[in-house]
Each structure stands twice: as structure tokens, then as C-alpha cells.
C-alpha positions in Angstrom: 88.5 98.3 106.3 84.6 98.2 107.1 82.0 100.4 107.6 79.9 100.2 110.6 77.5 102.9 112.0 78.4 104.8 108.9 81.6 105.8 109.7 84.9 103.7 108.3 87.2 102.5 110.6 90.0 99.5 110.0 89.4 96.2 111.7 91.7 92.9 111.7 90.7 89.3 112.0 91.7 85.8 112.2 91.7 84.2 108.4 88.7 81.7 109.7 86.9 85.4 110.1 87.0 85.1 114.6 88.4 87.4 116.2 87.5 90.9 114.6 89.6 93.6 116.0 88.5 97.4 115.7 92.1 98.7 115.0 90.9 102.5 114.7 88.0 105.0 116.8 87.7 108.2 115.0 84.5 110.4 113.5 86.8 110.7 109.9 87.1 108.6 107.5 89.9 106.1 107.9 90.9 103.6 104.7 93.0 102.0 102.9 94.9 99.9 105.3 97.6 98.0 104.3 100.6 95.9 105.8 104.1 97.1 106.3 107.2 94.7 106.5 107.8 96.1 109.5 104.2 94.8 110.9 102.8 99.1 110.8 99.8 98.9 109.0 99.7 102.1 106.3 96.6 103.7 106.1 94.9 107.5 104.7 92.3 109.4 107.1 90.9 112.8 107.3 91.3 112.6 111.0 93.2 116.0 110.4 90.5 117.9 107.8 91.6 116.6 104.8 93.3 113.1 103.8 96.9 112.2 104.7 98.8 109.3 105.2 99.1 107.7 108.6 101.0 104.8 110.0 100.3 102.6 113.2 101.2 99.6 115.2 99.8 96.4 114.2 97.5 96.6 117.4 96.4 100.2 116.5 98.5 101.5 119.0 101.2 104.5 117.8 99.3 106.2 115.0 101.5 108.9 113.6 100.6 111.2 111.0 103.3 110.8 108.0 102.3 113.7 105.4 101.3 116.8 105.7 99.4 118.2 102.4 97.4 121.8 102.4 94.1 119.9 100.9 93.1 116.8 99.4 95.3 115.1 96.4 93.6 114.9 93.0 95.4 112.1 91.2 94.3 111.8 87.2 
């Protein structure tokens, strides 16, 4: 994850640090990335008003919204 422009998106990149990738294009705030077995990359955004849990395509390609909560999760 980085932020750029002041908004936070999810990039990849090579482990030499070439190659950076901007995975996600959004005005919310999307975090939290991380890597699925299955090669999805798990990641939370308030792309929908508040944050829920999304999934995508290594690529960034096929995001899909996975919860669905009435307002933002306080854990304690």
C-alpha cells in the first residue's frame, strides 16, 4: 500500500523495487492488502462509504466486494 497525491491506493513491485504497479484507482481509501493462496489479493476500502472487505485479481482486475456492514467496525 502507498500513498501518493494523498489518497491510498495498493501498488505491487518486483523484490529489486522495478516495476511498480498501481493495482487500485479510487478517491477512498484502499489498505491493507494482502496475498491469498489463490493469488487474490485481500484488501479493506471505503470505496462504498464506509470500510468493507474487498478481494481482487492479482492484476487488480475483478474487484468484488466481500462484506457488507451498516458502518465502520470498532474492534477493542
Amino acid at each position: 500500500m502507498a500513498t501518493r497525491f494523498w489518497n491510498s491506493e495498493i501498488y505491487v513491485m518486483n523484490a529489486n523495487g522495478t516495476g511498480l504497479t498501481r493495482l487500485t484507482t479510487s478517491l477512498s481509501i484502499d489498505s491493507e492488502p494482502a496475498w491469498g493462496a489463490n493469488g487474490k489479493i485481500a484488501f479493506s476500502s471505503t470505496r462504498d462509504g464506509n470500510f468493507e472487505i474487498y478481494s481482487m485479481n492479482g492484476d487488480g482486475t475483478g474487484v468484488t466486494r466481500l462484506t457488507n456492514s451498516p458502518g465502520r467496525i470498532h474492534l477493542a
